[in-house]
Backbone as a ProteinNet text record, in pm:
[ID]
protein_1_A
[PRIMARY]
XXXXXXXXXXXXXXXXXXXXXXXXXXXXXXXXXXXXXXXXXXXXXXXXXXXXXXXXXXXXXXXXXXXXXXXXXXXXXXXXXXXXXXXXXX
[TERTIARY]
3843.5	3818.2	3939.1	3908.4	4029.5	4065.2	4213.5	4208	4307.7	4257.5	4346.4	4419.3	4547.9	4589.8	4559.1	4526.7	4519.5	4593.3	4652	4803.5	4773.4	4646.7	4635.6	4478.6	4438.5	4316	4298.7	4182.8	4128.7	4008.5	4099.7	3988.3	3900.2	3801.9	3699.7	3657.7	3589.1	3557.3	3465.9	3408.4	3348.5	3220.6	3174.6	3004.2	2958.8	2830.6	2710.4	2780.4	2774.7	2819.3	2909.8	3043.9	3158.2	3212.7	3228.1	3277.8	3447.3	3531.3	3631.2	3570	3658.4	3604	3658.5	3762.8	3787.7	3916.7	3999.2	4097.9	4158.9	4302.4	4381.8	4450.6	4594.2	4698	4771.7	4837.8	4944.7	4877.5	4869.3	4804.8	4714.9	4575.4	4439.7	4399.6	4250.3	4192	4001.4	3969	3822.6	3722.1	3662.4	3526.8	3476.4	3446.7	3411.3	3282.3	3139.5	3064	3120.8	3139.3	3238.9	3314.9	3355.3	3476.9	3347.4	3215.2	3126.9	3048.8	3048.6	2955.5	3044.3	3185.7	3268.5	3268.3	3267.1	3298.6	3118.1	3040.9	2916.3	2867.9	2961.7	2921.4	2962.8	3084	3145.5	3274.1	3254.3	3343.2	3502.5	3569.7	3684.9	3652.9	3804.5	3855.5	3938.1	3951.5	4028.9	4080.6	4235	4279.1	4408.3	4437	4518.5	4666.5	4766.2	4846.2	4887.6	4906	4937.2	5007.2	5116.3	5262.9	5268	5252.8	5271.6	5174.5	5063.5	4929.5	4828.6	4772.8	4650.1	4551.8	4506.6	4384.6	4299	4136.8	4032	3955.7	3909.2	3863.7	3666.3	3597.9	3486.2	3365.6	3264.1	3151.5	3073.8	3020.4	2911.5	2832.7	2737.3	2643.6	2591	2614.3	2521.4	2401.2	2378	2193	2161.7	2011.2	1950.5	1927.8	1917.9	1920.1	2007	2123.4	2240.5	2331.8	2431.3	2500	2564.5	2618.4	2695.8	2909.8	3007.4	3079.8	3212.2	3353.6	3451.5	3516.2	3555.1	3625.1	3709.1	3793.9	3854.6	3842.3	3841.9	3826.7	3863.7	3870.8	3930.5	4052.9	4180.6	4333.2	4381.6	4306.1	4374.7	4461	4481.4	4555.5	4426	4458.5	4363	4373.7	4464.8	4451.7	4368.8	4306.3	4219.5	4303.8	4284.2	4371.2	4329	4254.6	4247	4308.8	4214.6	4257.6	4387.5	4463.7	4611.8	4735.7	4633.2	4732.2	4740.5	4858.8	4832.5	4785.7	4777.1	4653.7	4716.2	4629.2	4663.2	4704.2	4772.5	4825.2	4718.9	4690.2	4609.5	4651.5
-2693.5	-2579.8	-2560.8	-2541.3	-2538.1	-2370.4	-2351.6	-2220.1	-2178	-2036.7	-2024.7	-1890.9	-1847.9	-1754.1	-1715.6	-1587.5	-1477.9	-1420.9	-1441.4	-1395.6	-1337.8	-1312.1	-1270.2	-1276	-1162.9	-1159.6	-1133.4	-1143	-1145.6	-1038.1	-929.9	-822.7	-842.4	-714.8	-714.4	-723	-770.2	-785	-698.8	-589	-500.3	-540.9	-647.6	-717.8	-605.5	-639.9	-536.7	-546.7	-657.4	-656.1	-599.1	-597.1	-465.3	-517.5	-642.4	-720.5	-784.2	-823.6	-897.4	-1029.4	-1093	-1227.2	-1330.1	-1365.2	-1425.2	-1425.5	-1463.1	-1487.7	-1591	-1631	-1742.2	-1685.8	-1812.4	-1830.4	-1974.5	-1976.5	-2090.5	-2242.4	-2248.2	-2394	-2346.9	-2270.8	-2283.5	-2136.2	-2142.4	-2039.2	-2083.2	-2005	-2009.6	-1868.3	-1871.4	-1725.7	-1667.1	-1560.1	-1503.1	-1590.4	-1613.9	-1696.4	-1783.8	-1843.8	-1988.4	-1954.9	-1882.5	-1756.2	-1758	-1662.6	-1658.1	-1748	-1857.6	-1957.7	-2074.9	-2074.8	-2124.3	-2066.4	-1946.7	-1842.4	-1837.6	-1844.6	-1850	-2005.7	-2083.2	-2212.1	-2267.1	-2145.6	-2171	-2289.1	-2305.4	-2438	-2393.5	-2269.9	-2209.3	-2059.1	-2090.7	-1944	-1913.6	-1749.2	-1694.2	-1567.2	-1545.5	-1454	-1385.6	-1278.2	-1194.3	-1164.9	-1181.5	-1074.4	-977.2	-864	-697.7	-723.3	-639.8	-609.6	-745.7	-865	-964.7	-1066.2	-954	-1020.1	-1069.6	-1155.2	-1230	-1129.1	-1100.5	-1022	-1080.7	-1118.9	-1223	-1161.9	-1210.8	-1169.5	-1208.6	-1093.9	-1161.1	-1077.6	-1166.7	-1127.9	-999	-903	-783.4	-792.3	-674.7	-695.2	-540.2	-485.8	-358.9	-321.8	-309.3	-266.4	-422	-419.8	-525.9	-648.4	-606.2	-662	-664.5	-586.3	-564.3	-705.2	-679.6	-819	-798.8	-971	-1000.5	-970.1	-892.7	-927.2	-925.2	-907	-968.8	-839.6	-798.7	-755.4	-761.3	-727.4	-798.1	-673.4	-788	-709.8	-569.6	-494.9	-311	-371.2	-283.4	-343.5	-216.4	-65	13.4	74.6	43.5	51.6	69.2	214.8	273.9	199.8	148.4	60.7	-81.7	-84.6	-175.8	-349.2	-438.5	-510.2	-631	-623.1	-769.7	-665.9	-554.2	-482.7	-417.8	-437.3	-436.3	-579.9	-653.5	-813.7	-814.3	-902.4	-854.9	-971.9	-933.3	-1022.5	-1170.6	-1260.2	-1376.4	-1429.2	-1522	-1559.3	-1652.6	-1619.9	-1709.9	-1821.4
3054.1	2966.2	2876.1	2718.7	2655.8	2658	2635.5	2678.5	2502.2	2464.1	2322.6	2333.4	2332.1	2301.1	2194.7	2158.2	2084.2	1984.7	1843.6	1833.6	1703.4	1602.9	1518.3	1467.1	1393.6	1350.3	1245.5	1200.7	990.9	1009.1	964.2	977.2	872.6	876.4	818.4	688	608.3	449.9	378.3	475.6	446.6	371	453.6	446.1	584.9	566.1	615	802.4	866.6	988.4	1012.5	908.5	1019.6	1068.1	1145.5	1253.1	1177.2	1262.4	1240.5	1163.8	1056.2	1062.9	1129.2	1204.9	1292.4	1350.2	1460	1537.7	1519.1	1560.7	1501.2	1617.3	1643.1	1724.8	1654.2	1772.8	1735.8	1664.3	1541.3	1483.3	1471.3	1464.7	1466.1	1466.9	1350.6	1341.8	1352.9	1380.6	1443.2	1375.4	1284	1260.4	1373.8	1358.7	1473.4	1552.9	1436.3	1525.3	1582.8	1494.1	1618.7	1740.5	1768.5	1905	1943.2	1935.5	1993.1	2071.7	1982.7	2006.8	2162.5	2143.1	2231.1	2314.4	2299.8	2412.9	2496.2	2467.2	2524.5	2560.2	2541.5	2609.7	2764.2	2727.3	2872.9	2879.5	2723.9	2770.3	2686.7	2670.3	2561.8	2656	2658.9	2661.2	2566.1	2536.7	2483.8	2534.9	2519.5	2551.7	2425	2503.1	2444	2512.8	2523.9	2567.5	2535	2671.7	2679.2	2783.8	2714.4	2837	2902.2	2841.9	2932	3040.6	3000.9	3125	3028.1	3061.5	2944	3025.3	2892.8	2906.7	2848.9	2913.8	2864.9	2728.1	2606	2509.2	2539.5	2534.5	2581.3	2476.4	2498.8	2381.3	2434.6	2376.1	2355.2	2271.9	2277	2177.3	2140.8	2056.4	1977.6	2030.2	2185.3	2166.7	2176.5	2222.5	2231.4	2095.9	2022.8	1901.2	1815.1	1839.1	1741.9	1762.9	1663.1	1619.5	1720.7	1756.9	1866.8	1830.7	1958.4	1869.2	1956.1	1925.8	2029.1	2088.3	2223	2222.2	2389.4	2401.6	2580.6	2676.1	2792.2	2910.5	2950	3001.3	3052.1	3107.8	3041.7	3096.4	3106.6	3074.1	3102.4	3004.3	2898.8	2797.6	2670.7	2608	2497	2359.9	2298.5	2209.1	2219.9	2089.2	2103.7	2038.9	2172.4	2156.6	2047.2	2005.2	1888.6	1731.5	1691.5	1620.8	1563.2	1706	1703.8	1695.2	1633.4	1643.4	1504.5	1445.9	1344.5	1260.3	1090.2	1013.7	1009.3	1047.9	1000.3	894.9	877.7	721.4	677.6	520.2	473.2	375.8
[MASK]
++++++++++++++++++++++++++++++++++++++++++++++++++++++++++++++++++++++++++++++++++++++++++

């Protein structure tokens, strides 16, 4: 399983979904479907660190029909941790 730290994100473009458009780390950036699509194969992880502990980044969904989208595990800590990384360089 390939595993990706977490170290920056490309917020939103203010298209109809709302959603981040994708995550990046060291060398490599990925769109959110794509994060999704890895992340639901089972075969990629992704994580984040807080205070030092990887915290797992994992998929939700809006309601039964609502768009699919990223956000990590309960760590206990009220800031929301992708939202708080900061923007990737383009």
């Amino acid at each position: 399983m390939a595993s990706y730290q977490v170290t920056c994100h490309t917020p939103d473009n203010l298209d109809a979904d709302r959603r981040i458009q994708g995550l990046g780390g060291d060398g490599w950036w990925f769109s959110i479907d794509q994060i999704i699509a890895m992340i639901e194969s089972y075969q990629h992880n992704f994580w984040v660190s807080v205070y030092g502990q990887p915290v797992d980044v994992i998929v939700r969904q809006h309601g039964i029909f609502g768009p699919k989208y990223l956000t990590t595990t309960a760590d206990g800590f009220p800031p929301n941790n992708l939202l708080n990384l900061p923007p990737c360089p383009r």
